[in-house]
C-alpha positions, 0 to 999 in steps of 0.5 A: 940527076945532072939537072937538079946539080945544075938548077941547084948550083944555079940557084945557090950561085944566084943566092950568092950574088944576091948576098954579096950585093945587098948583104950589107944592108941586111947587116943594118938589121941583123948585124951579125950578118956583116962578118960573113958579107965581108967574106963574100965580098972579098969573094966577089971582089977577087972573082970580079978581079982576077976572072979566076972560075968560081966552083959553083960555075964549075959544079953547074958546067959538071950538071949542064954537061950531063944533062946535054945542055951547053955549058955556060960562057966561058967568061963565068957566071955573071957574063952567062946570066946578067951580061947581055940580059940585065945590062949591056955587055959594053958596061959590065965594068961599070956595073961591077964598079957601081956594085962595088961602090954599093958594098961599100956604100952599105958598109959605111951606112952600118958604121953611120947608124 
């Protein structure tokens, strides 16, 4: 059970991350999408901010720990998962100013269409 809670929060997490991203640019096509990726963003933008814990990462924390697997970094989900692996860890700020730009790049070519 602790297993399938973790690869679940893991999956919805991801999910998540993947929505904040790109979501703007499904708004082109489905334009009711973009009211819930200004919420996400705002989400995203806030954990990337302040470091706050995010329930997701505590869920999967909850998960991997009565699984008997470590829990994840304690910096979060992002430095657990893309920091390091996908990206140097010397450039996470970078990347999370590169996504930032990219929300917003999405938003302003919704306005521009």
């Amino acid at each position: 059970m602790h297993r399938v809670v973790a690869a679940a929060a893991c999956v919805v997490h991801m999910l998540f991350v993947a929505f904040t991203i790109l979501g703007g640019f499904l708004a082109w096509m489905m334009p009711w999408v973009f009211i819930p990726h200004i919420a996400a963003a705002a989400w995203g933008g806030r954990m990337s901010v302040t470091r706050a814990a995010c329930p997701l990462s505590r869920i999967e924390d909850w998960g991997r720990t009565g699984s008997g697997r470590p829990l994840m970094s304690d910096r979060g989900f992002i430095a657990h998962y893309f920091e390091g692996r996908v990206y140097p860890v010397k450039l996470a700020r970078r990347i999370e100013v590169l996504v930032g730009t990219l929300v917003v790049g999405s938003w302003l070519g919704l306005v521009v269409r």
